[in-house]
N, C-alpha and C positions, 0 to 999 in steps of 0.2 A: 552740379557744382555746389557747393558748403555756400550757405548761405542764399540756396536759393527763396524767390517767395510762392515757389510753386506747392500744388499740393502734395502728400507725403501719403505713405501708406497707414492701414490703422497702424496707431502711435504703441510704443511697448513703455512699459511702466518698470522704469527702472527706482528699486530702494535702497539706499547705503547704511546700515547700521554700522554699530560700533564694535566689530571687532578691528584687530590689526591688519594692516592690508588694505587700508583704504587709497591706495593704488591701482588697486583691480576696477574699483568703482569707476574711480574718475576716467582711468584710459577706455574704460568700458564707454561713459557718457562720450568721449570725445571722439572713437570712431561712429559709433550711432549719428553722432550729429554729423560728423564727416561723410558719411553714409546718405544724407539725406534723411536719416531716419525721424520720425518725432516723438519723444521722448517726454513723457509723465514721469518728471522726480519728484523722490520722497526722501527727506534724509531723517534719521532719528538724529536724536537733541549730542548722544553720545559719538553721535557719526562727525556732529558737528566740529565737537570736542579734540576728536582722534585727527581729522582734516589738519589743526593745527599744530597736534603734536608730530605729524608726520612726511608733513612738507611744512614748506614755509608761506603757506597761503590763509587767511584770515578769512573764513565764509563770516559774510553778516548772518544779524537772527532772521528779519522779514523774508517771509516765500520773493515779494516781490523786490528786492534787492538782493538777493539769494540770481533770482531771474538774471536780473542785468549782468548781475559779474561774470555768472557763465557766458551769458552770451557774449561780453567781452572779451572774457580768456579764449573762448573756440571760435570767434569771430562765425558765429552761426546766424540765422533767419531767427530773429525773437519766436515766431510763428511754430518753429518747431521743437521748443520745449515750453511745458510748463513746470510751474512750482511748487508744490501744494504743501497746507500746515500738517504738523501732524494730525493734530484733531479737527482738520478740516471734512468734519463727516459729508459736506453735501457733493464732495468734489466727484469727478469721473471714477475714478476708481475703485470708487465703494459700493456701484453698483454693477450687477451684470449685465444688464440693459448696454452699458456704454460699452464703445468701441475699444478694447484691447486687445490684440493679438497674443499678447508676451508678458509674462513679468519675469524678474530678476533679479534678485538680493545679492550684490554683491557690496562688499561681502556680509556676508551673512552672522550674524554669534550666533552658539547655542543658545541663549536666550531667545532670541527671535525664531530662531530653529523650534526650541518646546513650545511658545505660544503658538505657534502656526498650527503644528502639530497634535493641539489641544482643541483649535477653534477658540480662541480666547477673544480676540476684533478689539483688543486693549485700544488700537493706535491705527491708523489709517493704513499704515505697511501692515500689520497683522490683517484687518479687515480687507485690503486690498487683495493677500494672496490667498484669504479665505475664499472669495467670490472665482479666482482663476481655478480654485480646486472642486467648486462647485459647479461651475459653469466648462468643466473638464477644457479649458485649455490649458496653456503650454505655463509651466511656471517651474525655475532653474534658479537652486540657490547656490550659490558659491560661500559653503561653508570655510572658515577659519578658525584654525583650533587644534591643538596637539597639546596632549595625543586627546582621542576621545573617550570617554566614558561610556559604562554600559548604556547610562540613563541616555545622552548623545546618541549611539549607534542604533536604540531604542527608536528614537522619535526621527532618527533620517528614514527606519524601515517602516516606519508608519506611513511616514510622508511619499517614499517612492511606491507606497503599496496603493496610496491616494491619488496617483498619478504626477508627482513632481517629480524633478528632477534632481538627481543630486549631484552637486561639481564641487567638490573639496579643491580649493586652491594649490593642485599640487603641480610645479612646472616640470616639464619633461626636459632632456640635457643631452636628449639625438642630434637638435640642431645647434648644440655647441654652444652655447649664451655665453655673450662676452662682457657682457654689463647686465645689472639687475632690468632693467628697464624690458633685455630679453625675454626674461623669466618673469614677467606680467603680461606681456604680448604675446605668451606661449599661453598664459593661461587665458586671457579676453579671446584670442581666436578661438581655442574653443566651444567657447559663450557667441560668438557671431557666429560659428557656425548651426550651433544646436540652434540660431532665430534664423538661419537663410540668411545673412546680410553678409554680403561679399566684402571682401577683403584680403588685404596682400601683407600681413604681417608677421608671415614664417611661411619657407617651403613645405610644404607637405611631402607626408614620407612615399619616395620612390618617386619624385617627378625629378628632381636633377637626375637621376640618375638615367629614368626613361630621355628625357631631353637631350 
């Protein structure tokens, strides 16, 4: 149940930059935490920015008021997300040692895309998916961006050569979306599927049909 105070599996480290589509992001955090899942967010400064331009919801600056409002808005277990600054270098996810299963940019810029790319650890989300690419687990960016450039399609083949994953925000139109809302729940399941985490937010193809 959402909001339990039990324990959760290791936590996945979700980061939201600034590109457009910071829709993907949030519905991403809200079935996670619907999920039971526990959830390391990181948002860049520009994620912040876009959050406002793109709904009608005002994120505070502090991680820890940052904390509260989410767990308000998804009426979640505090327990299962934290919040971290961006240049909070001593937090979990900067090192390997700590428990993470998962990370996941959604959505991702090309900016964040080349720093990764480079090994650059500018910013806590760059050093965080540094360590998932070192420590060979699972890390899936949900790029945003049209069209892309050579210098782009460059550094997503570096990244999938390094073992990440790459999910361009692109919705599929099989199962007929009747509102936008469809076509971000085509794209989050997805992203729950590539982490294992169950969910009922589109049929999948050929089971009405077997049913």
């Amino acid at each position: 149940m959402p909001g339990s105070e039990g324990a959760c599996r290791e936590p996945i480290a979700l980061a939201l930059t600034g590109a457009s589509g910071v829709h993907y992001g949030l519905r991403l955090l809200e079935c996670l935490l619907a999920a039971d899942e526990c959830v390391w967010l990181m948002l860049s400064k520009a994620a912040q920015v876009v959050i406002g331009l793109e709904t009608d919801w005002q994120l505070p600056g502090r991680p820890a008021d940052v904390h509260a409002a989410l767990v308000e808005r998804f009426a979640c277990s505090p327990r299962q997300l934290r919040v971290f600054g961006r240049e909070e270098w001593t937090a979990p996810p900067a090192s390997g040692s700590a428990r993470c299963r998962a990370m996941v940019v959604c959505p991702c810029t090309t900016g964040t895309l080349a720093a990764i790319a480079q090994g650059m650890s500018d910013s806590l989300i760059e050093r965080a998916a540094d360590v998932m690419l070192k420590e060979q687990r699972q890390l899936l960016l949900v790029v945003r961006e049209m069209p892309f450039s050579v210098i782009h399609l460059e550094n997503m083949l570096r990244l999938a050569r390094a073992g990440a994953l790459i999910m361009p925000a692109s919705p599929g139109f099989y199962h007929r979306p009747q509102r936008v809302e469809d076509l971000v729940d085509y794209v989050v399941a997805r992203v729950l599927d590539h982490l294992q985490v169950t969910h009922a937010l589109l049929p999948r193809w050929g089971e009405e049909e077997n049913a």
